[in-house]
PyMOL commands that place a pseudoatom at each C-alpha (Angstrom):
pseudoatom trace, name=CA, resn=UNK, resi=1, chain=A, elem=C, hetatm=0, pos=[96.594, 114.064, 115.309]
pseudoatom trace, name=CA, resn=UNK, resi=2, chain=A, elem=C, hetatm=0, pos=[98.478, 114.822, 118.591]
pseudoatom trace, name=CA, resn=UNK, resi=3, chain=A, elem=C, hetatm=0, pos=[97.579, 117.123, 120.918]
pseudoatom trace, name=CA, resn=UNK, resi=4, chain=A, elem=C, hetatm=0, pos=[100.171, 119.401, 120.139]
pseudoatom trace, name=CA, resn=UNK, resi=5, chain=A, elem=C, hetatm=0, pos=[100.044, 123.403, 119.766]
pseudoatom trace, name=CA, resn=UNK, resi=6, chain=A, elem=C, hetatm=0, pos=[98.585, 124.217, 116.411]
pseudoatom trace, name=CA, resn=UNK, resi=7, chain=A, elem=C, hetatm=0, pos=[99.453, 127.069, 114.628]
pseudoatom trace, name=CA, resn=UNK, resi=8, chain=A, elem=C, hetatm=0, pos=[96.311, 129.926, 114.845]
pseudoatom trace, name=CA, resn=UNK, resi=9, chain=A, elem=C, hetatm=0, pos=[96.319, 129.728, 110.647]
pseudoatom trace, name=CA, resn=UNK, resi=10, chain=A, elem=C, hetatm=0, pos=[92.322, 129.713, 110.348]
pseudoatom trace, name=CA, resn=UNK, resi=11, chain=A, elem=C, hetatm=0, pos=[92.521, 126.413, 108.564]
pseudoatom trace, name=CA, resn=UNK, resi=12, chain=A, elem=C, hetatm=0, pos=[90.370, 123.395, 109.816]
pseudoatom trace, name=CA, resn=UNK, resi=13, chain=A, elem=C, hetatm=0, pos=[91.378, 120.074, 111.170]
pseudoatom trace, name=CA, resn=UNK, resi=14, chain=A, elem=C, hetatm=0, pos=[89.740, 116.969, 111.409]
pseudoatom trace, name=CA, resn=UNK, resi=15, chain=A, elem=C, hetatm=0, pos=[91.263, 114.118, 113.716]
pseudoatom trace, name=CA, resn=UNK, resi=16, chain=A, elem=C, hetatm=0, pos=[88.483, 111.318, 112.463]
pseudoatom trace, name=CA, resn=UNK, resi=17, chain=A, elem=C, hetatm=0, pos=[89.802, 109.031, 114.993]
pseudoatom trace, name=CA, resn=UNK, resi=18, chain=A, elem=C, hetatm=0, pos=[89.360, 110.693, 118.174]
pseudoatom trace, name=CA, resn=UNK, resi=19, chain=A, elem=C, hetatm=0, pos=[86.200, 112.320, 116.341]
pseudoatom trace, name=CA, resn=UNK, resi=20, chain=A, elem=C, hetatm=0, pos=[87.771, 116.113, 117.473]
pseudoatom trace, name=CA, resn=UNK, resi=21, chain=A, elem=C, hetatm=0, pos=[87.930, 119.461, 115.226]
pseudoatom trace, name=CA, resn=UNK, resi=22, chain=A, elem=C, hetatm=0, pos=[90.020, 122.164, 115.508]
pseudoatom trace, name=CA, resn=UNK, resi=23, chain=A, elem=C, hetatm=0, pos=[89.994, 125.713, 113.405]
pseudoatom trace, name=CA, resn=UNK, resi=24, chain=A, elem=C, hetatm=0, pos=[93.572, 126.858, 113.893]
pseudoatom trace, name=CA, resn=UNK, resi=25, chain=A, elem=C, hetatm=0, pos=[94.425, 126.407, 117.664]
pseudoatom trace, name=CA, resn=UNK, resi=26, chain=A, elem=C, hetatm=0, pos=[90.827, 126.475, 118.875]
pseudoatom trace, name=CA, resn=UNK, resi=27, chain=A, elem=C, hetatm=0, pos=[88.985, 123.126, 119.544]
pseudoatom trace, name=CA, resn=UNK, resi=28, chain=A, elem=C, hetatm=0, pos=[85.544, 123.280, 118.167]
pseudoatom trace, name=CA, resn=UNK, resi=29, chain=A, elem=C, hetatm=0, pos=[82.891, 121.041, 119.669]
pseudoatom trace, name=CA, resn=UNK, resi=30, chain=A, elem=C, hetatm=0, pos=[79.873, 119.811, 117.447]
pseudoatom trace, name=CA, resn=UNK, resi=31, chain=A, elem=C, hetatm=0, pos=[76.876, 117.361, 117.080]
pseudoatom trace, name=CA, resn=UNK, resi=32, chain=A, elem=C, hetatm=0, pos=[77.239, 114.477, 115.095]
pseudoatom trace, name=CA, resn=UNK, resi=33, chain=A, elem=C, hetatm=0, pos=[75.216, 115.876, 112.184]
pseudoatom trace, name=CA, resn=UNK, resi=34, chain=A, elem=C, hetatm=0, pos=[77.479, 119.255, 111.750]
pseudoatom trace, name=CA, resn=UNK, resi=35, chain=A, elem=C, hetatm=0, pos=[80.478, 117.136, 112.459]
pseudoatom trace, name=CA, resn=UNK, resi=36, chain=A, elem=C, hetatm=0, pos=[79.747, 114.589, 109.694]
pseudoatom trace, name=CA, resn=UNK, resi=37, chain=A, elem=C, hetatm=0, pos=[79.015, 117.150, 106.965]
pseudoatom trace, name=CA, resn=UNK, resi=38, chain=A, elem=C, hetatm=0, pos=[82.097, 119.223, 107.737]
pseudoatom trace, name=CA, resn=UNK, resi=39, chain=A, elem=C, hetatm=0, pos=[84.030, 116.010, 107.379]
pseudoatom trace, name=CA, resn=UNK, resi=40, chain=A, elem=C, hetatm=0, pos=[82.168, 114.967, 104.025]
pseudoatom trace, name=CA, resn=UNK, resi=41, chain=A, elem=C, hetatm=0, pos=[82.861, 119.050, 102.892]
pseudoatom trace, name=CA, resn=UNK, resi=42, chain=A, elem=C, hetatm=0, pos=[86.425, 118.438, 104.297]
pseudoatom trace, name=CA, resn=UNK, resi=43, chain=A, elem=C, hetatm=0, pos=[86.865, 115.308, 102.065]
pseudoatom trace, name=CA, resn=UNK, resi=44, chain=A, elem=C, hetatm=0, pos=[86.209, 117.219, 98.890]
pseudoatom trace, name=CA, resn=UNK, resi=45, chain=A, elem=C, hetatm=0, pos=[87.443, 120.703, 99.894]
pseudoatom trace, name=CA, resn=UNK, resi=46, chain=A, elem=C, hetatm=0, pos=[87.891, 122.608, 96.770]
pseudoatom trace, name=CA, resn=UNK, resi=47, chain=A, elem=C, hetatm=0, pos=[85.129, 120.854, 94.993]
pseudoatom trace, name=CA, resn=UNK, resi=48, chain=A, elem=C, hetatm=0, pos=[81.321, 121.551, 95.416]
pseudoatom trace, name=CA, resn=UNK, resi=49, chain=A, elem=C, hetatm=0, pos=[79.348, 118.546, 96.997]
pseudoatom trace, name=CA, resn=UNK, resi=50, chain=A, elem=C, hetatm=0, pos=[75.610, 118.352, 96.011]
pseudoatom trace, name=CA, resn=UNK, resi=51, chain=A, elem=C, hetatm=0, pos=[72.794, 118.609, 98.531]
pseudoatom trace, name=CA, resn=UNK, resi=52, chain=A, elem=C, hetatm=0, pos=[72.141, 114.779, 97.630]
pseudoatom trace, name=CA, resn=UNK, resi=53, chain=A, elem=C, hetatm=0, pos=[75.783, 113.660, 98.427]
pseudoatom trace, name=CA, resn=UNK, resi=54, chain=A, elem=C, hetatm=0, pos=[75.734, 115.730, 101.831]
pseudoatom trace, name=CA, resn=UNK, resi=55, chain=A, elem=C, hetatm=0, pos=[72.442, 113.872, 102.563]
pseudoatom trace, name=CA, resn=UNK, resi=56, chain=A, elem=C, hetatm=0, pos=[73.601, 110.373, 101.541]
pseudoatom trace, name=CA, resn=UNK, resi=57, chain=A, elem=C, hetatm=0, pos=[76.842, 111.189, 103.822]
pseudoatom trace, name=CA, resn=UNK, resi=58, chain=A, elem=C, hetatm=0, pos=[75.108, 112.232, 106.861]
pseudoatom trace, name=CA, resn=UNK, resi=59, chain=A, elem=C, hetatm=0, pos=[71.605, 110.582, 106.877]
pseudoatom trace, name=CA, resn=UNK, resi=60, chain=A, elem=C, hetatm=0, pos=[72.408, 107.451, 104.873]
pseudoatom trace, name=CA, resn=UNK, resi=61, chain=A, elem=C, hetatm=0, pos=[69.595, 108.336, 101.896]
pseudoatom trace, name=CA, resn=UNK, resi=62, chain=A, elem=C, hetatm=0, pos=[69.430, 110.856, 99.341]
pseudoatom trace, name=CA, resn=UNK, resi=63, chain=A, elem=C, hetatm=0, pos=[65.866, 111.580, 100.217]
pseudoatom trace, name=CA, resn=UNK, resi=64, chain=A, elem=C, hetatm=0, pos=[66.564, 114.006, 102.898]
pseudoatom trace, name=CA, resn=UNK, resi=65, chain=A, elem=C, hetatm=0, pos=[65.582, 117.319, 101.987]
pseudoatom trace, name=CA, resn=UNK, resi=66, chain=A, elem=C, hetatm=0, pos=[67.555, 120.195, 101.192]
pseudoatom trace, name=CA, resn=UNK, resi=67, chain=A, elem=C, hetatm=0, pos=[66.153, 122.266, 104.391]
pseudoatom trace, name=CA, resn=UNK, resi=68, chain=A, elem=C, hetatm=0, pos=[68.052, 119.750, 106.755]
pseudoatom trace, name=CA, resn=UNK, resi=69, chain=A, elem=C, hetatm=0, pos=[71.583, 119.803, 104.566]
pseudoatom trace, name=CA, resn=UNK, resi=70, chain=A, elem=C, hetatm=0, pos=[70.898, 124.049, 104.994]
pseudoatom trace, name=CA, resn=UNK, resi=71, chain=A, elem=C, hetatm=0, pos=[70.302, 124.292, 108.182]
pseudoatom trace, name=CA, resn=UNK, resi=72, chain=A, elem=C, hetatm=0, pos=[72.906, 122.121, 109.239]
pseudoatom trace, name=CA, resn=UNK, resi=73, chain=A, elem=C, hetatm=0, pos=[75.336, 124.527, 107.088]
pseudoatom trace, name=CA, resn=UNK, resi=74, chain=A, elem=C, hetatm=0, pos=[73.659, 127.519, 109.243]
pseudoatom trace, name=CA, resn=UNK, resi=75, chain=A, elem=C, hetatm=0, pos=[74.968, 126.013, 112.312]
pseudoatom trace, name=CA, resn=UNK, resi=76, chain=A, elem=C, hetatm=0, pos=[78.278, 124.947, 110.900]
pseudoatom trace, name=CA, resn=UNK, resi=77, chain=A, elem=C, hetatm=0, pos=[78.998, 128.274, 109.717]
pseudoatom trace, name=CA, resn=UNK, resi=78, chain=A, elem=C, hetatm=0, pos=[78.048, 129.543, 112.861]
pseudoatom trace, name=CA, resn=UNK, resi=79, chain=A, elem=C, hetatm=0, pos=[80.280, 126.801, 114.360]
pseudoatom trace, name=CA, resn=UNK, resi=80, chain=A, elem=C, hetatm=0, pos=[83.587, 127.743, 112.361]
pseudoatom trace, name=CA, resn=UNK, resi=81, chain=A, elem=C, hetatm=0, pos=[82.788, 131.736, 112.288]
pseudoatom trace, name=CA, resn=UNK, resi=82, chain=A, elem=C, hetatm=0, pos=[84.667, 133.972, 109.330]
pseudoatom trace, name=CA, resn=UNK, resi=83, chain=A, elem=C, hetatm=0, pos=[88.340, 132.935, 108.234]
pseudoatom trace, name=CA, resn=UNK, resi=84, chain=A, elem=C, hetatm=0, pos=[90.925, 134.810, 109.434]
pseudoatom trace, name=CA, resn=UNK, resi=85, chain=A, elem=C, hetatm=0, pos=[91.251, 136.956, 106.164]
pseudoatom trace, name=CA, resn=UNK, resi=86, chain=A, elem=C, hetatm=0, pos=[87.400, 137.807, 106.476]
pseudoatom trace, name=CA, resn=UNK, resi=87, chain=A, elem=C, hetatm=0, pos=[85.981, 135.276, 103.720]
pseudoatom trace, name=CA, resn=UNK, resi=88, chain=A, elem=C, hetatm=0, pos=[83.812, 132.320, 104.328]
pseudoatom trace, name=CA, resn=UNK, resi=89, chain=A, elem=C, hetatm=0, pos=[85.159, 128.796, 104.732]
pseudoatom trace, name=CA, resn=UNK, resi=90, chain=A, elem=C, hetatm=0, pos=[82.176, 127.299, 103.364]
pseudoatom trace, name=CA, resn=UNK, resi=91, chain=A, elem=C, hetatm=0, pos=[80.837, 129.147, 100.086]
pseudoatom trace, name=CA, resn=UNK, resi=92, chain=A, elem=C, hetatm=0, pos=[77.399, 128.645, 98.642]
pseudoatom trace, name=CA, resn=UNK, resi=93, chain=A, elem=C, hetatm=0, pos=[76.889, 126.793, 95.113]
pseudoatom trace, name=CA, resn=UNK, resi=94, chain=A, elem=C, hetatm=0, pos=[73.432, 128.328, 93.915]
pseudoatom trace, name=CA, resn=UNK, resi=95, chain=A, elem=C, hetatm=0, pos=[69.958, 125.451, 93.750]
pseudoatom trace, name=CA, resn=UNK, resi=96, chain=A, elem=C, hetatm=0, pos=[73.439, 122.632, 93.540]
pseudoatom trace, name=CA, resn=UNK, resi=97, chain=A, elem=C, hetatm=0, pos=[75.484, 122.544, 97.158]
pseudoatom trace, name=CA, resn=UNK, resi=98, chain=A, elem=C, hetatm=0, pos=[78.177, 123.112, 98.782]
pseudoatom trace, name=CA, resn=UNK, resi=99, chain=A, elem=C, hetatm=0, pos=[81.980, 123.869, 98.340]
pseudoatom trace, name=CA, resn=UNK, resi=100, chain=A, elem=C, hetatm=0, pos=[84.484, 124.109, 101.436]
pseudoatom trace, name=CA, resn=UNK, resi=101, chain=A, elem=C, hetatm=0, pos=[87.310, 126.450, 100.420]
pseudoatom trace, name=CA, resn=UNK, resi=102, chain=A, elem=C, hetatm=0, pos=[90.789, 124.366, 99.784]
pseudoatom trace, name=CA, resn=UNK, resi=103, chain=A, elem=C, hetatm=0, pos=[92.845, 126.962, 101.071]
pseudoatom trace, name=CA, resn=UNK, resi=104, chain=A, elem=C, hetatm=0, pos=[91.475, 126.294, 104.776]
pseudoatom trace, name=CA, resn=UNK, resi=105, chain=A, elem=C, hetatm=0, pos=[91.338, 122.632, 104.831]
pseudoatom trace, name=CA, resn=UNK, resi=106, chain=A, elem=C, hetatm=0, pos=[94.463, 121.172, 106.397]
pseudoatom trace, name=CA, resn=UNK, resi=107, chain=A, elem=C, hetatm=0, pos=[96.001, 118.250, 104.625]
pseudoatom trace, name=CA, resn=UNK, resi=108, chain=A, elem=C, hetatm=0, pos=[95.871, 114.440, 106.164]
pseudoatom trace, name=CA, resn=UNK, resi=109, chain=A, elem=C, hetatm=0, pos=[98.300, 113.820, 108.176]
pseudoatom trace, name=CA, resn=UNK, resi=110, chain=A, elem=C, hetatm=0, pos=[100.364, 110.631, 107.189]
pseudoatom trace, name=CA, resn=UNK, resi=111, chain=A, elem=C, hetatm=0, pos=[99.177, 109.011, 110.968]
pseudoatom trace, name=CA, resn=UNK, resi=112, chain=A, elem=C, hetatm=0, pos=[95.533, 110.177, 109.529]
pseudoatom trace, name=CA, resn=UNK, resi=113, chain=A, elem=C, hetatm=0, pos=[93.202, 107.877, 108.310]
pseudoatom trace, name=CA, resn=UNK, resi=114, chain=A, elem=C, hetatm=0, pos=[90.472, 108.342, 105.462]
pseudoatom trace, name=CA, resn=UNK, resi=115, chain=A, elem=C, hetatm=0, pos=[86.724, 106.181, 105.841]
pseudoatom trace, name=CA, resn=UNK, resi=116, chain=A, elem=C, hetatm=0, pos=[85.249, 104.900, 102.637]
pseudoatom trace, name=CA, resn=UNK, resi=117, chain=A, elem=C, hetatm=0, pos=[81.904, 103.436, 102.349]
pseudoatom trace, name=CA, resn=UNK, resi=118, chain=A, elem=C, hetatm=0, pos=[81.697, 99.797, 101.317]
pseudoatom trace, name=CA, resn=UNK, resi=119, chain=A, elem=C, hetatm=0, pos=[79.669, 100.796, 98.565]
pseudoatom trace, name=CA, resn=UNK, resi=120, chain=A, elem=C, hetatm=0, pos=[82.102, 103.420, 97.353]
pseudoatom trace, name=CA, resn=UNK, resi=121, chain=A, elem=C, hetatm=0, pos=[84.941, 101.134, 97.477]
pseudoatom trace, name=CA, resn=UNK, resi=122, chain=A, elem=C, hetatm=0, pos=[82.724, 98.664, 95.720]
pseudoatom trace, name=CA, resn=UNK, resi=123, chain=A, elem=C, hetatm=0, pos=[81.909, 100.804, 92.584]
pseudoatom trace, name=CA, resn=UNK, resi=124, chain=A, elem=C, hetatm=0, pos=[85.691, 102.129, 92.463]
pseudoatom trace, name=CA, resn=UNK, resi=125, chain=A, elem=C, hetatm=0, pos=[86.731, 98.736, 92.250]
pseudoatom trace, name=CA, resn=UNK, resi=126, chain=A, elem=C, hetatm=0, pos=[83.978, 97.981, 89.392]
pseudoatom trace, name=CA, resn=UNK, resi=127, chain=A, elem=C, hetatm=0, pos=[85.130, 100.832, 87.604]
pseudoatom trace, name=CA, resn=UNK, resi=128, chain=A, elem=C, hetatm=0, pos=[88.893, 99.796, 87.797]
pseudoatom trace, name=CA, resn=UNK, resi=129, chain=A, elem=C, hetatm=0, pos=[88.089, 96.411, 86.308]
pseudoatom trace, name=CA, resn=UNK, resi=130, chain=A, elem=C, hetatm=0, pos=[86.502, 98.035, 83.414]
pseudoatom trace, name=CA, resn=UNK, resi=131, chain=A, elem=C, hetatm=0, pos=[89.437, 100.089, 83.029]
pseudoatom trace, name=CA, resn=UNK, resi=132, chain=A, elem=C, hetatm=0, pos=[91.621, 97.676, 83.113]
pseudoatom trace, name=CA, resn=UNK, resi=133, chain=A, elem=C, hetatm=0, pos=[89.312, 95.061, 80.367]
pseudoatom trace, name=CA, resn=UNK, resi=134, chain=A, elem=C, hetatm=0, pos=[89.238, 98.487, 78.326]
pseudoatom trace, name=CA, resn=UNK, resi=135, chain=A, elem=C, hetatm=0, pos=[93.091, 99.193, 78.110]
pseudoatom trace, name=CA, resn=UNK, resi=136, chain=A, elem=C, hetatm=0, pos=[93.506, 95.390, 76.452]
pseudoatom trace, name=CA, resn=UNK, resi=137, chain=A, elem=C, hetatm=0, pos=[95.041, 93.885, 79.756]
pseudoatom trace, name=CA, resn=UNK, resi=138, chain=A, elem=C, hetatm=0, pos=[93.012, 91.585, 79.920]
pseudoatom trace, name=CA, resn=UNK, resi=139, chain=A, elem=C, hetatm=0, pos=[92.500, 90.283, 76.737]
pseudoatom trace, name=CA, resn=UNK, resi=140, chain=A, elem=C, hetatm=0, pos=[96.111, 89.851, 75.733]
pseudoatom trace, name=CA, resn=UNK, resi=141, chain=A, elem=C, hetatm=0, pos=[96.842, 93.575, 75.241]
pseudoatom trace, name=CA, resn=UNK, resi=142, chain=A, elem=C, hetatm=0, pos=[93.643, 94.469, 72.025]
pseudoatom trace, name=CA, resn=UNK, resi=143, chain=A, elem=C, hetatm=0, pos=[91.838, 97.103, 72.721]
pseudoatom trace, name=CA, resn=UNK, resi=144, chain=A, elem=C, hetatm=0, pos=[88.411, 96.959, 73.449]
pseudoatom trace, name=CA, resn=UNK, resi=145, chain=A, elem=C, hetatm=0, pos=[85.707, 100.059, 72.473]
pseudoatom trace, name=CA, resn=UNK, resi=146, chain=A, elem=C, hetatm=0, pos=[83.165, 97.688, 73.874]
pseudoatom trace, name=CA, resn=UNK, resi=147, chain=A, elem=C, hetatm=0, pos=[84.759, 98.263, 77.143]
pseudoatom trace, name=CA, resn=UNK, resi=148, chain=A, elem=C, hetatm=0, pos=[85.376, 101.889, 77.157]
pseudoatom trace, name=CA, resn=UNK, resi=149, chain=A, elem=C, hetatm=0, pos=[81.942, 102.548, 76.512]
pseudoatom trace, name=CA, resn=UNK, resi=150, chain=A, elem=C, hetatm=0, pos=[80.825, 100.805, 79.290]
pseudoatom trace, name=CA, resn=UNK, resi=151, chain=A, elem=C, hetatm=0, pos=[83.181, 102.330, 81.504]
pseudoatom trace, name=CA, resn=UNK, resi=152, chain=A, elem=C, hetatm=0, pos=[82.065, 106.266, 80.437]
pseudoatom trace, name=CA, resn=UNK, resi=153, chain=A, elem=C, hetatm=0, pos=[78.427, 105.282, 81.029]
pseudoatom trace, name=CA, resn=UNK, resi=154, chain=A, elem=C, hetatm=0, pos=[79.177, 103.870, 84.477]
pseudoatom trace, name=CA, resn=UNK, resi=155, chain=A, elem=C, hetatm=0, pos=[81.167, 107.184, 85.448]
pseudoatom trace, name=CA, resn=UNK, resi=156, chain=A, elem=C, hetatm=0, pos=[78.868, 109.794, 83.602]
pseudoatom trace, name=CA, resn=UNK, resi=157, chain=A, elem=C, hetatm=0, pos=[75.982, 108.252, 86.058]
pseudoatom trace, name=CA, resn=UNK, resi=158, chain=A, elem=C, hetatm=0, pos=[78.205, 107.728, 88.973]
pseudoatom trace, name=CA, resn=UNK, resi=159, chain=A, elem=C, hetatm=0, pos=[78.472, 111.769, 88.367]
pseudoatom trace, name=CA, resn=UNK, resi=160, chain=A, elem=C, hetatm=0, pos=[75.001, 112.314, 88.109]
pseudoatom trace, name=CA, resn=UNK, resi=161, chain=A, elem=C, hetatm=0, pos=[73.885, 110.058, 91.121]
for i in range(1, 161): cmd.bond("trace and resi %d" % i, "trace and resi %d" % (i + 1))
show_as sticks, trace
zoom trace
C-alpha cells in the first residue's frame, strides 16, 4: 500500500508488508501481539474467530488462555477507538470470540499480499484431493460415497479445531 492520502472513511488498513496500520487517514502504531490479532480479525472480518484460533494465530498454540486473547482486544479497541458512525469495529461473540465488523475492513489491494501457514495450506490441499477423488476425477469419472464421507469428517473437525 503506498503512502498515499487515504480517505478519513473509519475503515482499517493493513499493509502486511511494511507491517503498518492505518484507520482511515490516521497511522496507528501497535505491538506485535495487537498487530497480529487485528490482522488474524482482519482476515476473517465479517466472521467470528474463536478465542483458540486468535491464540493459535498470535502465540503459535491453542493453549493460551482466553485472559491474554481479552486483554489484547482491550488494548486493540483502545488502539482503533469507536467507528466513525459510533459502533464498535470489533464486536464481542459471548464465551466463543471475536468478530471484526466487514463494513470497516478495507479490501486487499491487488499489490497486497495474503500469509498462509504451511500447515493451513497443507490441510487445504488435503481437503482438495479428497474433493477431487470424491467428484469421480480420479477414478475415471464414478462417484465415490467412500470419499465424500471422508471429506465431511475432515471439514466438520477442521471446524471444530
Amino acid at each position: 500500500m503506498a503512502d498515499l492520502a487515504l480517505p478519513d472513511d473509519g475503515r482499517i488498513r493493513i499493509d502486511t508488508d511494511a507491517h503498518r496500520v492505518w484507520r482511515g487517514a490516521r497511522e496507528l502504531h501497535m505491538p506485535l501481539r495487537r498487530y497480529q490479532l487485528l490482522v488474524a480479525l482482519h482476515g476473517r472480518a465479517g466472521r467470528v474467530v474463536t478465542h483458540a484460533q486468535l491464540a493459535q494465530d498470535i502465540w503459535g498454540n491453542t493453549w493460551a488462555c482466553q485472559s491474554a486473547v481479552r486483554m489484547q482486544m482491550v488494548h486493540l479497541r483502545r488502539d482503533l477507538g469507536d467507528a466513525p458512525d459510533g459502533s464498535r469495529y470489533v464486536t464481542s461473540v459471548r464465551s466463543v470470540g471475536y468478530r471484526l465488523e466487514a463494513r470497516w475492513a478495507a479490501p486487499l489491494d491487488a499489490g497486497d499480499t495474503v500469509t498462509v501457514r504451511r500447515d493451513d495450506l497443507d490441510k487445504a490441499l488435503a481437503y482438495l484431493e479428497l474433493a477431487h477423488a470424491a467428484l469421480g476425477e480420479d477414478n475415471g469419472g464414478e462417484y465415490n460415497p467412500a470419499y465424500r464421507t471422508r471429506l465431511r469428517a475432515a471439514l466438520e473437525e477442521a471446524a471444530h479445531a
